[in-house]
C-alpha positions as CSV (number, residue, x, y, z in Angstrom):
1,X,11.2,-2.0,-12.7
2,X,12.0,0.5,-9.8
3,X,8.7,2.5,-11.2
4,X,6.5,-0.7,-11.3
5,X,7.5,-1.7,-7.4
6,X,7.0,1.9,-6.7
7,X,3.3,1.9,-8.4
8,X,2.6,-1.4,-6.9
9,X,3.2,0.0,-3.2
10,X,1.1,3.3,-3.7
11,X,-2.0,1.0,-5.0
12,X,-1.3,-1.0,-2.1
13,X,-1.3,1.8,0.2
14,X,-3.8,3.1,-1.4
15,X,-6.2,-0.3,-1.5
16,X,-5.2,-0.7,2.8
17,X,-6.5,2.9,3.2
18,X,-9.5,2.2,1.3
19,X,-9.9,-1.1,3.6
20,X,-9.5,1.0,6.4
21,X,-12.0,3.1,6.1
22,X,-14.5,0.2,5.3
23,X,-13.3,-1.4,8.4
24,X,-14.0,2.0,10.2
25,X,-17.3,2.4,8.8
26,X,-18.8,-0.9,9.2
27,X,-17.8,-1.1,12.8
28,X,-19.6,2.4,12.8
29,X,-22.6,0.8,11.2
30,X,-22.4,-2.1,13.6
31,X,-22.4,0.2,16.5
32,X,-25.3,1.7,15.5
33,X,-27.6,-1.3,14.7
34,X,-26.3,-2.5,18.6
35,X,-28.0,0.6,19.8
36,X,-31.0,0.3,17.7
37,X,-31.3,-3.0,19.0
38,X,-31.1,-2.1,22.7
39,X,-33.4,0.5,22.4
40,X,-35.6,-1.8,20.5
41,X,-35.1,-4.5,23.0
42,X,-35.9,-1.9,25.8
43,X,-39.2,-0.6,23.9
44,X,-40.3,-4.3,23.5
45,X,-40.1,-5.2,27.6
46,X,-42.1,-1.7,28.3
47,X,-44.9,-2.6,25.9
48,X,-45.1,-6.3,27.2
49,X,-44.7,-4.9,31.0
50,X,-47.6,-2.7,30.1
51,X,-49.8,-5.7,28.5
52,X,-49.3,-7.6,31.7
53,X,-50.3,-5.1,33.8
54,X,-53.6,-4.5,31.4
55,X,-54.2,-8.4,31.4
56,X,-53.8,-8.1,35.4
57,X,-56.3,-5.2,35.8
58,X,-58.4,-7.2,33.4
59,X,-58.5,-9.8,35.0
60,X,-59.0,-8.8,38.5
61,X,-62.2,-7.0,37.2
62,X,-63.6,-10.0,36.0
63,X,-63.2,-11.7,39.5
64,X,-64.5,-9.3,41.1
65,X,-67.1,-9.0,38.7
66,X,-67.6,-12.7,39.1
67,X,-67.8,-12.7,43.1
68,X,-70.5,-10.0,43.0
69,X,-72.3,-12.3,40.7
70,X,-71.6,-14.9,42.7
71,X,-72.7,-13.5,46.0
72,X,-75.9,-11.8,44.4
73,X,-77.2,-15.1,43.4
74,X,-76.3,-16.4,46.7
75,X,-78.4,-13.7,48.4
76,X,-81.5,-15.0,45.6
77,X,-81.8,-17.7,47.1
78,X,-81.8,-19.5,44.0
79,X,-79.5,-22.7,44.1
């Protein structure tokens, strides 16, 4: 009986150890995928900071596109 108790505490101690180091290891992996995250988070708010500033350039060329248009038919004198 003493042998049994003694068998049953080493595979317990054995089984917490082995939960330990899951424990360890996912909170390592978790760690991880927060990081990937932030960096992918940070990537993402570049690309859309650039796409505004394109859409702004963009559009800004077309006013002034448009006003040139606009100020060369004025000058026409077509109405």
């Amino acid at each position: 009986m003493a042998n049994q108790r003694i068998s049953i505490l080493v595979a317990l101690d054995g089984a917490d150890e082995g939960l330990k180091r899951a424990i360890t290891s996912a909170e390592r992996s978790l760690g991880e995928l927060a990081a990937s995250a932030k960096t992918a988070g940070d990537r993402a708010a570049v690309g859309i900071a650039q796409v505004k500033a394109g859409v702004s350039v963009i559009s800004e060329q077309i006013t002034t596109r448009d006003a040139g248009h606009e100020e060369q038919y004025a000058r026409s004198g077509r109405t």
